[in-house]
SEFILO-423354 format. One line per 3 residues: for each residue x, y, z of N, C-alpha, C. Coordinates in steps of 0.02 Angstrom, whole numbers. Atoms other than C-alpha are relative to their C-alpha. Last residue first. Example, Ala and Ser with C-alpha at 12.3 -4.5 7.8 and 13.67 -1.06 7.14 Angstrom:
<atoms>
-42/-59/-3/684/-53/357/-39/55/37 ~ 45/-59/0/615/-225/390/45/60/0
</atoms>
This chain:
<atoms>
13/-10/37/-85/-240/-91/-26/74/-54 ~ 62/20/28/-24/-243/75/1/31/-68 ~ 52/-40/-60/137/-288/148/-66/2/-61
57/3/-53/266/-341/27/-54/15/16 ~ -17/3/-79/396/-296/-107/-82/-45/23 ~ 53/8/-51/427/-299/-293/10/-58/62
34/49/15/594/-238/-344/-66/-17/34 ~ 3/13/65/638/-91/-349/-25/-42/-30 ~ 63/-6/16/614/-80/-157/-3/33/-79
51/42/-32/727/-209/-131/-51/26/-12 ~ 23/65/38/869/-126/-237/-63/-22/9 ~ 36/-31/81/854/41/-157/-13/-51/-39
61/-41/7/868/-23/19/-39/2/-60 ~ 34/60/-1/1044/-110/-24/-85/17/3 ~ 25/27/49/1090/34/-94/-17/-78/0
40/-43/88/1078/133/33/-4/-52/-41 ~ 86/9/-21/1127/-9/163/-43/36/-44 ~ 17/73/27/1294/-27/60/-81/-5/12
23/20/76/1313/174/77/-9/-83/-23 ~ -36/37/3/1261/216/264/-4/-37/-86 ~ 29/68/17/1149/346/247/90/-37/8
-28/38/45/1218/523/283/-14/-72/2 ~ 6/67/-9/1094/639/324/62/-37/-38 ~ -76/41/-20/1132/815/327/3/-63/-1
-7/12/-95/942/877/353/92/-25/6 ~ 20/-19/-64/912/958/196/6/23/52 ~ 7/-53/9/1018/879/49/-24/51/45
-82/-10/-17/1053/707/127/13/80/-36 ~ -26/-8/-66/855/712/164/75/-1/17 ~ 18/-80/-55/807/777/-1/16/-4/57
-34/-81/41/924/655/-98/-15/30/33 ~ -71/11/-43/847/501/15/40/57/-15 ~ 39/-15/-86/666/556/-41/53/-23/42
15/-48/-10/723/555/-221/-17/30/63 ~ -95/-44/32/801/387/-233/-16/75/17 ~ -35/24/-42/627/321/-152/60/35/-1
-11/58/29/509/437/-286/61/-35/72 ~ -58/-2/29/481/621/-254/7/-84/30 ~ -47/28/-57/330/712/-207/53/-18/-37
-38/-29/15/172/786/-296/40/-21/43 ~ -28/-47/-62/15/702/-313/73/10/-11 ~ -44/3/29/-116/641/-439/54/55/60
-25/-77/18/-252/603/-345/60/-24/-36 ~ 67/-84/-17/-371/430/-348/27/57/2 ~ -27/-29/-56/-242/299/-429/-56/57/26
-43/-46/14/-334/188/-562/16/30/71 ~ 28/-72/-31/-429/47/-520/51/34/-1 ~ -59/-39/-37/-361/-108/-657/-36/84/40
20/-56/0/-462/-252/-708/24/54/53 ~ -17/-30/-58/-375/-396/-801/-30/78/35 ~ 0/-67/15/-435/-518/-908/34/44/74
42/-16/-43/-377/-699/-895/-7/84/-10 ~ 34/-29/27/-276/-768/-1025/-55/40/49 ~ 65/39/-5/-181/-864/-918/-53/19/-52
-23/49/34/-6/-772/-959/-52/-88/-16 ~ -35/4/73/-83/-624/-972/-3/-63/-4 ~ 65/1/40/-167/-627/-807/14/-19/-55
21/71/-11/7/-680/-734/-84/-1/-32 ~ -47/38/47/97/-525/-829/-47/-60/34 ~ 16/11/88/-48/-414/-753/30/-44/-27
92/15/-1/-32/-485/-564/18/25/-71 ~ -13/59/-17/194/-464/-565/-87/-37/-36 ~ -25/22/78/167/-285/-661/-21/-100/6
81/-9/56/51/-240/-475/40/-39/-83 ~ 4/35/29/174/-308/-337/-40/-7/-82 ~ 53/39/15/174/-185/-242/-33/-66/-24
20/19/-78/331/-118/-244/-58/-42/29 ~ -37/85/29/313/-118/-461/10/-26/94 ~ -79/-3/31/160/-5/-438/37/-36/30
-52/-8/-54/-6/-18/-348/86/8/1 ~ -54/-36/26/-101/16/-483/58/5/30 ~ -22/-45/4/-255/-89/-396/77/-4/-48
-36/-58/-49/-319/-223/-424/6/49/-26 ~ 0/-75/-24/-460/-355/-499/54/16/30 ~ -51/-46/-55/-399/-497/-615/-33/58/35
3/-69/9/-545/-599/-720/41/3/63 ~ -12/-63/53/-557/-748/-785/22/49/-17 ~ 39/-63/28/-536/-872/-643/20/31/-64
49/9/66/-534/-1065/-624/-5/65/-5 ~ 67/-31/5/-492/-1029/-436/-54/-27/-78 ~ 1/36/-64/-309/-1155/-434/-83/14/-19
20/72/15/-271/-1063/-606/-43/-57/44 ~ 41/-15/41/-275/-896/-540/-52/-71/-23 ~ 62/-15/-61/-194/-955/-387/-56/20/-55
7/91/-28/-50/-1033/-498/-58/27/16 ~ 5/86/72/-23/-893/-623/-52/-31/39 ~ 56/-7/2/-14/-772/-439/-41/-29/-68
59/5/-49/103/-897/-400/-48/44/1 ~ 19/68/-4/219/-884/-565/-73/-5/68 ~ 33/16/30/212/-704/-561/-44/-51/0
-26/19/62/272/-704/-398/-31/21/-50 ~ 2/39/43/188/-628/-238/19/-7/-53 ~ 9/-15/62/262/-553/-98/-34/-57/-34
-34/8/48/137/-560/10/82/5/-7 ~ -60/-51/6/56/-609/142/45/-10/-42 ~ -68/9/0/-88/-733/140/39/60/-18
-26/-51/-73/-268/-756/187/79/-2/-5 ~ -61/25/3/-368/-824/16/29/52/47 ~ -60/-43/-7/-549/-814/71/85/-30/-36
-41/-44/55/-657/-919/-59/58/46/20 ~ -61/51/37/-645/-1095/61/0/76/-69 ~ -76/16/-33/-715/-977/216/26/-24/-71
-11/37/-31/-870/-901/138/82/-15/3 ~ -34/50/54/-894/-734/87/21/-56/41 ~ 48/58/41/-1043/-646/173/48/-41/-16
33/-6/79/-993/-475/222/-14/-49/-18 ~ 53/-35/-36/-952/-516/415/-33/17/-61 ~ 52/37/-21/-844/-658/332/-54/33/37
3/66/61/-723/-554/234/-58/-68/19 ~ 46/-61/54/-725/-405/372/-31/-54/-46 ~ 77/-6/-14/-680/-573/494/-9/63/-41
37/51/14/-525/-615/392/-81/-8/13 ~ 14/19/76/-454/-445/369/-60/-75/3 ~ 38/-60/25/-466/-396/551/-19/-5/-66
79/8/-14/-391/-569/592/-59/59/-10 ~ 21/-43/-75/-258/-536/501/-56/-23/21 ~ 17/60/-36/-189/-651/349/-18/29/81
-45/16/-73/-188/-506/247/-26/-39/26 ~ 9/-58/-80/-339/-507/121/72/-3/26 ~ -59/-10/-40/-349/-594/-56/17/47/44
-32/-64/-23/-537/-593/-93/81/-42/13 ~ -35/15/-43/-618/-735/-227/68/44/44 ~ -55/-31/-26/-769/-681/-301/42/-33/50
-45/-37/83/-886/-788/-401/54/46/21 ~ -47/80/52/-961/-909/-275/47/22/-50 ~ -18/56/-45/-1002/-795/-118/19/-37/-45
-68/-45/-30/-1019/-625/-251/48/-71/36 ~ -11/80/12/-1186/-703/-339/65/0/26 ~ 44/80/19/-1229/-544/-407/40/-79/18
20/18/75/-1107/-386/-353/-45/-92/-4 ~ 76/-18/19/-1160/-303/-185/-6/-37/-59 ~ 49/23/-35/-990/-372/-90/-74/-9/-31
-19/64/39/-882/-305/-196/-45/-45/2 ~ 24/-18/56/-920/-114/-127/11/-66/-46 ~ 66/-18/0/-925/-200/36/9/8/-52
29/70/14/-748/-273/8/-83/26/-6 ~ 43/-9/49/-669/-94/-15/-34/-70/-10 ~ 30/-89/0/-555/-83/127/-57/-24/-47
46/-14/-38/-508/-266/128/-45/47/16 ~ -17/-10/-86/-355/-281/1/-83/-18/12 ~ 23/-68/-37/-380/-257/-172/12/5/62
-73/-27/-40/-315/-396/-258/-3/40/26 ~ 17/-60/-28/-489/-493/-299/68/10/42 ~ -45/5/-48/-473/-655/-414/20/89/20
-13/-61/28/-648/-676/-516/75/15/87 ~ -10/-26/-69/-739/-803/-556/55/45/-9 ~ -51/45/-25/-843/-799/-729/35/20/79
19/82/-35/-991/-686/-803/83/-11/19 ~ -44/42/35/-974/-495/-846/-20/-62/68 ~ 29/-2/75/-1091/-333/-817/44/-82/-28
77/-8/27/-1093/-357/-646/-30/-4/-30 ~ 25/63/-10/-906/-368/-630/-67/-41/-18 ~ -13/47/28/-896/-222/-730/-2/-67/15
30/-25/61/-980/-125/-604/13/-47/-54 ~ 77/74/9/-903/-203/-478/-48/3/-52 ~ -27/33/12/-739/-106/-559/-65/-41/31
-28/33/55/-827/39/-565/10/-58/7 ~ 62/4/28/-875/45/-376/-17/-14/-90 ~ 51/64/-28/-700/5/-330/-85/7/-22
-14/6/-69/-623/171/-429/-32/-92/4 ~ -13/-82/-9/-602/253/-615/16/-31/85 ~ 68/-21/-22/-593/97/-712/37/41/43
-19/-51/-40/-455/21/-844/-57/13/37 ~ 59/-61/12/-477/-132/-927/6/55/52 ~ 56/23/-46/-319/-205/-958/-74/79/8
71/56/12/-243/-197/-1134/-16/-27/57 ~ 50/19/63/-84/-107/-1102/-40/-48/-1 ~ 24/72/19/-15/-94/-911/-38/-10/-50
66/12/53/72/66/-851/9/-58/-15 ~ -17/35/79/159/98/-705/-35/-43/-53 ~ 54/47/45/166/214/-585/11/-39/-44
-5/-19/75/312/270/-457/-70/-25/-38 ~ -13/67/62/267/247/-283/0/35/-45 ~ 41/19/34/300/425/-202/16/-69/-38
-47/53/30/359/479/-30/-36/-41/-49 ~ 41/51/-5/286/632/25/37/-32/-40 ~ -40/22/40/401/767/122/-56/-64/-9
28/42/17/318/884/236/36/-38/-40 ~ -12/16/44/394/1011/342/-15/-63/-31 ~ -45/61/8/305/1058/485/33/-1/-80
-56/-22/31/222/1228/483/62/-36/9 ~ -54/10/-54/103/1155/624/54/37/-37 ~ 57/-21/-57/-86/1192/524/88/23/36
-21/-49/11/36/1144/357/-36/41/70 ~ -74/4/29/93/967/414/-9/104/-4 ~ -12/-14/-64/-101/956/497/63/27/-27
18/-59/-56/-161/988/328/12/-6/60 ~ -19/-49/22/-39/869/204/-30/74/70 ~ -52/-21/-14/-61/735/336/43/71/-5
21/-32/-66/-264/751/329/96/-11/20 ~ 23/-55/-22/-235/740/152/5/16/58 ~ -19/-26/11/-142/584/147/-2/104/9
-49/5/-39/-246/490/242/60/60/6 ~ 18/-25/-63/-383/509/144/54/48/48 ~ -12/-84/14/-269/483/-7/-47/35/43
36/-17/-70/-248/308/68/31/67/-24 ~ 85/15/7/-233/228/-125/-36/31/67 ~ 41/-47/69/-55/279/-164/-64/14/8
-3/15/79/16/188/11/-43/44/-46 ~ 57/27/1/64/317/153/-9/-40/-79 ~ -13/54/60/250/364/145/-69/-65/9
50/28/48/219/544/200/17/-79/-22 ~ 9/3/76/374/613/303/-67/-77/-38 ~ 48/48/4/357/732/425/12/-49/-68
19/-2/67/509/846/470/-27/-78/-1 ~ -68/-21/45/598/917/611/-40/-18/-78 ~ -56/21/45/467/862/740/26/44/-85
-37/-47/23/390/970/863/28/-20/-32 ~ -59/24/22/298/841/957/93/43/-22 ~ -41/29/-47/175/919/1027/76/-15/-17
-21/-43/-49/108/1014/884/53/-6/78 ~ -64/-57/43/151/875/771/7/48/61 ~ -49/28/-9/22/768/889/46/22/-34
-13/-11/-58/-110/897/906/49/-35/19 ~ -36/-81/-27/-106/924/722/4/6/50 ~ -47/-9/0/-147/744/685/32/56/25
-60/54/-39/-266/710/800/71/17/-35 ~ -16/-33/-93/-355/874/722/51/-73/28 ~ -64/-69/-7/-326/787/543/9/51/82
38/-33/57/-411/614/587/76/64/9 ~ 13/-60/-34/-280/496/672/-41/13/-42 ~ 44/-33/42/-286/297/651/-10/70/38
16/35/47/-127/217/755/-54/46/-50 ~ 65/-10/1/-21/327/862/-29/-63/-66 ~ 51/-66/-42/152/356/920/-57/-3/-8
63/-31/10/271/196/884/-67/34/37 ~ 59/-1/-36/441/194/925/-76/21/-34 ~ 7/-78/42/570/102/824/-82/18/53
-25/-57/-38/644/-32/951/-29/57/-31 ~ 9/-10/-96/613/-179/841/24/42/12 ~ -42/29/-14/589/-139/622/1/1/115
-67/-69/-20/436/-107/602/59/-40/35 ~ -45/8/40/336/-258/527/41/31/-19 ~ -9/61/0/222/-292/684/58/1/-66
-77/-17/-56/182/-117/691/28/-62/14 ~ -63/-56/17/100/-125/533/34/14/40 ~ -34/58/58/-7/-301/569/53/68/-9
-56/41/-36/-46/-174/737/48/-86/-41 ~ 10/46/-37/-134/-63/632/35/-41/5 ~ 72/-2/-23/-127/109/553/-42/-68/36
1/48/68/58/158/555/-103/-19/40 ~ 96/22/-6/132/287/633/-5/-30/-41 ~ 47/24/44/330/304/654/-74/-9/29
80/23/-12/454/386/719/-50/-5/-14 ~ 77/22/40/638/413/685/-29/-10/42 ~ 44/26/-68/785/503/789/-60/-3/-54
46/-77/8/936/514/636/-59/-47/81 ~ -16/-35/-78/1104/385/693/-68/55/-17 ~ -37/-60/22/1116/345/482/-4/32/76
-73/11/2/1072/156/531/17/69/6 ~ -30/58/-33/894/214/585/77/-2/10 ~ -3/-61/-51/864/339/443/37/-31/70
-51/-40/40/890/186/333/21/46/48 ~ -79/39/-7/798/70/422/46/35/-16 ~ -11/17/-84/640/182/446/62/-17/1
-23/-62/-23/652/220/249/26/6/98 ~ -73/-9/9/634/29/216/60/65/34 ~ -44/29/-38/497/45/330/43/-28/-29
-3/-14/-93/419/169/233/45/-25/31 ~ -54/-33/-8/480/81/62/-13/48/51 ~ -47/51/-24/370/-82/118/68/62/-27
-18/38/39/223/43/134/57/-35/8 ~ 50/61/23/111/106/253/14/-43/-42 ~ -33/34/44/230/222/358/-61/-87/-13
79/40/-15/182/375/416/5/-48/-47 ~ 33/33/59/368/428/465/-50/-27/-9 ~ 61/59/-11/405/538/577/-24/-27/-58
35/1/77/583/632/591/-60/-54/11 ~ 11/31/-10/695/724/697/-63/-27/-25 ~ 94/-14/14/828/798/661/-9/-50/19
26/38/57/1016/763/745/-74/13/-8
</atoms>
């Protein structure tokens, strides 16, 4: 049976884990901190946490696995890269697993996190921050940030102290794991008094349609960081095709499509 590694940052990663899993294949996973090995399924083994590209290529090389597969979220195109070049350093086979996109009329669009404080900057009221943790510094610099921004982090302690080593006081963190509703990101909007939406594109897994429709339904604006590459892969349904095409895989068919449902609908983990 192949054998297969998954770099798994999203909630269809470790769907994919489960899948491979049931179907008898030898999975293994990286993930980049111990909130992500915390939501692998038990027994799956994990090999490493943050590699650069040499870490990676010395662990393929070792390894010798059958085939790598990509299911880093949209926004760790770092990450991504240094997969794509160890993948080709080893003459691994690569496979990247793509959120779909999805468009959102009449929010304001911007190019990255520095944009989007940008607009903050230029605009008054508070302001409900879906971004994750990565990019709090660049949030950090805008005017008056401790009363007017309110971060949604993972409830980690890595998230919580970034969020207080930058300045923001305790009653603006919000520390909670998602999914989130419409309705409750409505509520939290409402709860803040805010105006304004920041996230990401994170598509429908994500939760991203769920956040615009609740801006909407508040009137609140919404400000949207676009994806940073445009990349080449193949969608959940598509990344089960190539591996029962491939490698032989046969999925177990209720769990298939139990899988496929879940991550159709919006999922989990981080933002």
């Amino acid at each position: 049976m192949s054998e297969f590694l998954v770099f798994a940052g999203t909630t269809e990663g470790r769907k994919l884990i489960e899948l491979l899993e049931s179907a008898g294949a030898g999975v293994s996973a990286c993930v980049a901190t111990e909130y992500g090995r915390e939501l692998l399924p038990e027994g799956v083994r994990v090999l490493a946490s943050r590699m650069d590209t040499a870490e990676m290529t010395t662990l393929l090389a070792t390894l010798r696995m059958d085939c790598v597969i990509d299911a880093t979220h949209p926004y760790a195109d770092q990450v991504s890269k240094n997969i794509e070049a160890a993948c080709a350093a080893t003459g691994t086979r690569r496979i990247r697993l793509l959120r779909p996109s999805e468009e959102a009329a009449g929010c304001v669009q911007v190019r990255d996190a520095g944009q989007a404080a940008g607009v903050l900057c230029a605009t008054k009221g508070k302001v409900l921050l879906t971004t994750g943790s990565k990019d709090l510094e660049i949030f950090s610099q805008v005017p008056d940030f401790q009363n007017r921004i309110f971060p949604r982090v993972l409830p980690t302690l890595e998230s919580v102290e970034r969020c207080l080593s930058l300045g923001w006081p305790v009653r603006n963190i919000i520390a909670m794991q998602g999914p989130f509703t419409r309705e409750m990101n409505a509520a939290m909007l409402r709860q803040i008094g805010a105006s304004i939406l920041v996230t990401k594109e994170s598509g429908e897994p994500g939760g991203f349609l769920d956040k615009i429709r609740a801006a909407r339904d508040i009137g609140a604006t919404a400000v949207v960081i676009g994806r940073p590459v445009r990349e080449d892969g193949a969608d959940f349904e598509g990344t089960l095709a190539l591996l029962q095409r491939e490698f032989g895989i046969v999925f177990p068919a209720e769990k298939m499509q139990e899988e496929m449902r879940e991550c159709m609908a919006w999922g989990g983990g981080t933002e």
